[in-house]
C-alpha positions in Angstrom: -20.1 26.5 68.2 -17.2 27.7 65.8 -17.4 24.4 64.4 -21.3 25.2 63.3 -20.2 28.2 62.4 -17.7 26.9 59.8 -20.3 24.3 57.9 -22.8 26.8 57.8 -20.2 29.3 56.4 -18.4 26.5 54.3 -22.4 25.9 52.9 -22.9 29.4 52.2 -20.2 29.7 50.4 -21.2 26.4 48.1 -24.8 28.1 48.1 -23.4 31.2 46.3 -20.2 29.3 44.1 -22.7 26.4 42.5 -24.8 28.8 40.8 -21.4 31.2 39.5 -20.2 27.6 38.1 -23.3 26.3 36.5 -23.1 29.8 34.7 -19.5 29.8 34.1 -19.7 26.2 32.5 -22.8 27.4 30.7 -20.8 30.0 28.9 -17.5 28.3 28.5 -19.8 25.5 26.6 -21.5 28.3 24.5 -18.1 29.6 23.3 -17.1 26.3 22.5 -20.0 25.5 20.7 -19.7 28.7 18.8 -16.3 28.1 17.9 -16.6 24.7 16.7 -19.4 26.1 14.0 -17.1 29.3 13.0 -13.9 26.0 12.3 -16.4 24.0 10.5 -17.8 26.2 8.2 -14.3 27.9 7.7 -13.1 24.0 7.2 -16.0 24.1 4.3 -15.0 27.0 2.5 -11.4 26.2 2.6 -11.8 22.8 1.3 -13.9 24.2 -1.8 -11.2 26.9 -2.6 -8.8 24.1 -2.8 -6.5 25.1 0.5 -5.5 23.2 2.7 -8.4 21.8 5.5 -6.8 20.5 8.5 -3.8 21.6 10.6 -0.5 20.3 9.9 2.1 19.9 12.8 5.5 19.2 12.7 5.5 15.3 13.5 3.1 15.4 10.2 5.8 16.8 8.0 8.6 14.3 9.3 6.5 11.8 8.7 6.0 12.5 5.0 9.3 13.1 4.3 10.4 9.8 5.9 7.9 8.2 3.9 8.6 10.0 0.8 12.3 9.1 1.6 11.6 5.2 2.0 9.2 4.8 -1.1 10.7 4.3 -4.6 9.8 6.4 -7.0 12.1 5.7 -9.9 9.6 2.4 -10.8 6.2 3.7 -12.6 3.0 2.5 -10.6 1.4 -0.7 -12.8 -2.3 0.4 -13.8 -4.9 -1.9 -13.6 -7.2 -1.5 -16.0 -9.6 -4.1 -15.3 -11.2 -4.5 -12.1 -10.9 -7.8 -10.6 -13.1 -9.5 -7.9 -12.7 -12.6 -5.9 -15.6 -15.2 -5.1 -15.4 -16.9 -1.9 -17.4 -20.3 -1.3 -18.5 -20.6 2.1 -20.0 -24.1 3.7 -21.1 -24.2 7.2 -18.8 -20.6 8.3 -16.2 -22.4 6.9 -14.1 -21.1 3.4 -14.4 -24.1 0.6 -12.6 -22.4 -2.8 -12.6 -19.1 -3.9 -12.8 -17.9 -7.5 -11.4 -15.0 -9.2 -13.2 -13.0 -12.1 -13.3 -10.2 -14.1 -15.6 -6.8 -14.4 -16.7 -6.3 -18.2 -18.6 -4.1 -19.4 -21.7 -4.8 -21.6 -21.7 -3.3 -24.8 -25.2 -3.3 -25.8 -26.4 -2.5 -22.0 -23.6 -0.9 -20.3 -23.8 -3.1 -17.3 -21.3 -4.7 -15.4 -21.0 -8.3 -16.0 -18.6 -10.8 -14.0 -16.9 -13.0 -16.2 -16.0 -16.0 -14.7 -14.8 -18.2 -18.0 -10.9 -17.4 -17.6 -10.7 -20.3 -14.7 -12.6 -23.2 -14.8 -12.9 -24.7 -11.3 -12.6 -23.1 -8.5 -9.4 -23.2 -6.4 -8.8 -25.2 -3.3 -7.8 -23.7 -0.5 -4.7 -25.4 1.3 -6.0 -26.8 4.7 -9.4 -27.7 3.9 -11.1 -30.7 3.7 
C-alpha cells in the first residue's frame, strides 16, 4: 500500500512539475529569442558606425600578434594588375591541358574579353595520356 502510495505521489508530482517546465522553457526560449534580435540589430548598427562587430577574446589577440610577428612586412605586396584565369580541358572527368589567359577590357564596349593569344597550345599536364 505505501508502495501505491509513492507512484501515485511520485505522478502527482510529475502532473504538477511538466506544466511549470513547459512554461519555464517557454520563457527561457522567449528571452533568448529576444536577446538574439537586441545582438543583431546592435551587431547592424555597430558595423555601419564603423566599430568593431564581433567579440574579441584573448586567444584572438595572441593569435594576431603571432601572426603579425611571423609575416614579413619589410617586402611591398606585388599588385596584380591584370586578372588572370585558367582554362581547364576536361575529357571523360578526366583533366587533358589547361590554358591560361588574360581579362582585357574592351574599349569600344567595355566588356571583358579573355585573351587567349599569349600561349599558343595548351599545356600538357604531366601524367596524362
Amino acid at each position: 500500500m505505501i508502495n501505491l502510495l509513492k507512484l501515485l505521489g511520485k505522478g502527482l508530482i510529475y502532473i504538477i512539475l511538466l506544466p511549470l517546465g513547459v512554461v519555464f522553457f517557454a520563457i527561457y526560449g522567449i528571452v533568448l529569442l529576444v536577446v538574439w534580435i537586441v545582438y543583431f540589430f546592435k551587431t547592424i548598427i555597430n558595423y555601419f558606425r564603423g566599430k568593431s562587430t564581433g567579440l574579441t577574446l584573448p586567444e584572438d589577440i595572441k593569435a594576431i600578434e603571432i601572426l603579425n610577428n611571423s609575416r614579413d612586412f619589410s617586402q611591398p605586396v606585388p599588385q596584380n594588375t591584370t586578372p588572370g584565369v585558367t582554362f581547364n580541358f576536361n575529357v571523360n572527368g578526366k583533366n587533358v591541358a589547361s590554358q591560361n589567359g588574360q581579362v582585357t577590357q574592351n574599349q569600344l564596349s567595355h566588356e571583358n574579353i579573355i585573351d587567349l593569344t599569349h600561349e599558343d597550345e595548351p599545356k600538357k599536364i604531366e601524367g596524362d595520356k
